[in-house]
C-alpha positions as CSV (number, residue, x, y, z in Angstrom):
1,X,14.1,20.8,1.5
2,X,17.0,19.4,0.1
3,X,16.5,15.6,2.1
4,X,12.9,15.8,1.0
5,X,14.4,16.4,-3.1
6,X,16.9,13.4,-2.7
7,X,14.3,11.2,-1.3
8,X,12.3,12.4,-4.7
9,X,15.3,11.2,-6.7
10,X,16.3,7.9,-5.1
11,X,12.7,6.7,-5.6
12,X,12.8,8.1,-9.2
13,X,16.3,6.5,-9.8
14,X,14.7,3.7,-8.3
15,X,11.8,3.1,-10.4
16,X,13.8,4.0,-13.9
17,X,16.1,1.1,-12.9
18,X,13.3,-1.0,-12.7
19,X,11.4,-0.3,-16.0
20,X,15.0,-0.8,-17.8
21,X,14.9,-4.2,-16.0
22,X,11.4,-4.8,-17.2
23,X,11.5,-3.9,-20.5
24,X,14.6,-6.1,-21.0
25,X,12.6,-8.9,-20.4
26,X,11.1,-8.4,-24.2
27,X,9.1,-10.6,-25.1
28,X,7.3,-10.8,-22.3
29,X,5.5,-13.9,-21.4
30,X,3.0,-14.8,-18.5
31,X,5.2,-16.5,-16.4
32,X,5.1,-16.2,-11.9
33,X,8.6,-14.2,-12.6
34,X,7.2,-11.9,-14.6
35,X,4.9,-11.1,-12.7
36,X,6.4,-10.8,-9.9
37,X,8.7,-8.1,-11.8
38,X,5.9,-6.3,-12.9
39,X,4.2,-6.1,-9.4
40,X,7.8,-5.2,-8.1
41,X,7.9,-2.2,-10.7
42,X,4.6,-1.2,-9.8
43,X,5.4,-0.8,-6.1
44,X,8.1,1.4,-6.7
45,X,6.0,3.1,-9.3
46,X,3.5,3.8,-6.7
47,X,6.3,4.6,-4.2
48,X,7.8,7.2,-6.4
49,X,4.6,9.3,-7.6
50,X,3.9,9.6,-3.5
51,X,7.3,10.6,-3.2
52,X,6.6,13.2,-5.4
53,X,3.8,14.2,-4.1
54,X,5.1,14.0,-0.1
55,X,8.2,15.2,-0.8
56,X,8.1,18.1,-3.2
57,X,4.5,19.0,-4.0
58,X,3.1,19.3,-0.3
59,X,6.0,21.5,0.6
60,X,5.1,23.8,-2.1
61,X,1.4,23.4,-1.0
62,X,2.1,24.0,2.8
63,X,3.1,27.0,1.9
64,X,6.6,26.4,3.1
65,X,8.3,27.7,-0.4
66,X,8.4,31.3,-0.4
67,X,10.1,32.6,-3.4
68,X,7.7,33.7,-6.0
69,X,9.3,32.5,-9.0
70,X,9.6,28.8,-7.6
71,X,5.6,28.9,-6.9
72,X,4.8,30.3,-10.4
73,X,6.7,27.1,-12.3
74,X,5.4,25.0,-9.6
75,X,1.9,26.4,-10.4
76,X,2.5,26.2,-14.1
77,X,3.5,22.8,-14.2
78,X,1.2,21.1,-11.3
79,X,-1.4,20.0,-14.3
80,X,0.9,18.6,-16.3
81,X,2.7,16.6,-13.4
82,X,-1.2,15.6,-12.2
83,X,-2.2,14.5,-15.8
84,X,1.4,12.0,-15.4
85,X,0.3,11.1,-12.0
86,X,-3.3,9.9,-13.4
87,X,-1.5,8.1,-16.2
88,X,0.1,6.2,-13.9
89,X,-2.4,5.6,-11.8
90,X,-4.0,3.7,-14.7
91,X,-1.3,1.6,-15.4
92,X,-0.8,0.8,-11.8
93,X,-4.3,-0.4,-11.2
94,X,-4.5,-2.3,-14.8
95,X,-1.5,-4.3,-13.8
96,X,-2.2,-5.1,-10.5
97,X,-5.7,-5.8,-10.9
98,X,-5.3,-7.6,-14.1
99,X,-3.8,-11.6,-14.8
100,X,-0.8,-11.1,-17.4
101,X,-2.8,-14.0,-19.3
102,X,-5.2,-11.2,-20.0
103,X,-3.1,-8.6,-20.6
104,X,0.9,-9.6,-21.5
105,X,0.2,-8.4,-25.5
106,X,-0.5,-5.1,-24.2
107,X,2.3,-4.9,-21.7
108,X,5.0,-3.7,-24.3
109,X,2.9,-0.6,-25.6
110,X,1.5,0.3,-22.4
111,X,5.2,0.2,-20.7
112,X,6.3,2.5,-23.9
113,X,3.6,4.9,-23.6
114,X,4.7,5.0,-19.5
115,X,8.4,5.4,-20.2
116,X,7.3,8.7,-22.1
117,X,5.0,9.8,-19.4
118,X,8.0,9.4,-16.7
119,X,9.9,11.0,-19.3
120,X,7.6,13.8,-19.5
121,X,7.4,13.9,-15.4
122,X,10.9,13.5,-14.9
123,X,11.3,17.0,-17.2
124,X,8.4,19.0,-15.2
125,X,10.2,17.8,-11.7
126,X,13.6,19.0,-12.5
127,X,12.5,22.6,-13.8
128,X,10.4,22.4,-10.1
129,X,13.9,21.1,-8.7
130,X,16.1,23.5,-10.7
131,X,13.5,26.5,-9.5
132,X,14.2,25.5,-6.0
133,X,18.2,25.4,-6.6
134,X,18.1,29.0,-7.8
135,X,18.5,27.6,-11.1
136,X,16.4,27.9,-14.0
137,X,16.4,24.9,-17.1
C-alpha cells in the first residue's frame, strides 16, 4: 500500500503545482496558451482524482485494508471525498467542453472555489493516509 499512497501524492503534488501555475496567470485572457494550461491542468486534475480513486479508495473497497479503525474513517469520509470528486468533475467537463471566449470571466471564481475543494480533499485523504500509517490527525 505504501507505492499505491505515493503514487496518490505525486499526482496530487502534481496537480497543486499546476493550479499555482494557473492561477498566476491572473488575469486570465483567452489566448491558445492559456488554454493549453488550462487543458494541461485539467489532465492532471483528472489524473489525480483517478489516482485517488485506484490507488487508495479501491484498496479499501477490495477489501484489502483490514484494520477496523482505518475502514471506519475511510467510511466516514468516502461522501465527503465523492461530493469533491463530483465538484471536480464539473469543472473538468466545463473547461474542456467549453471555449475560454465563453467562459474566461468565470475562470478566476471557479478555479477559487476548486482550490478549496482540493483543499478540502487534500484534508479527508491524509486523515485516510494517516489512518493507514497507524497515525491519527
Amino acid at each position: 500500500s505504501r507505492e499505491k499512497l505515493d503514487a496518490l501524492v505525486t499526482a496530487r503534488t502534481e496537480t497543486l503545482a499546476l493550479l499555482a501555475e494557473l492561477a498566476d496567470r491572473q488575469p486570465f485572457q483567452p489566448e491558445p496558451a492559456m488554454e493549453k494550461a488550462l487543458r494541461k491542468f485539467c489532465d492532471a486534475l483528472i489524473d489525480y482524482t483517478a489516482s485517488a480513486h485506484f490507488q487508495l479508495y479501491r484498496y479499501l473497497a477490495d477489501n484489502k485494508e483490514r484494520r477496523t479503525s482505518v475502514l471506519t474513517i475511510a467510511d466516514e469520509l468516502y461522501p465527503k471525498i465523492v461530493e469533491t470528486t463530483d465538484t471536480i468533475l464539473r469543472f473538468n467537463d466545463k473547461y474542456e467542453a467549453m471555449s475560454l471566449d465563453n467562459s474566461i470571466e468565470f475562470l478566476a471564481v471557479d478555479l477559487s472555489n476548486l482550490g478549496e475543494c482540493i483543499a478540502d480533499r487534500i484534508q479527508y485523504e491524509d486523515q485516510v493516509i494517516a489512518a493507514m500509517n497507524g497515525r491519527s490527525l
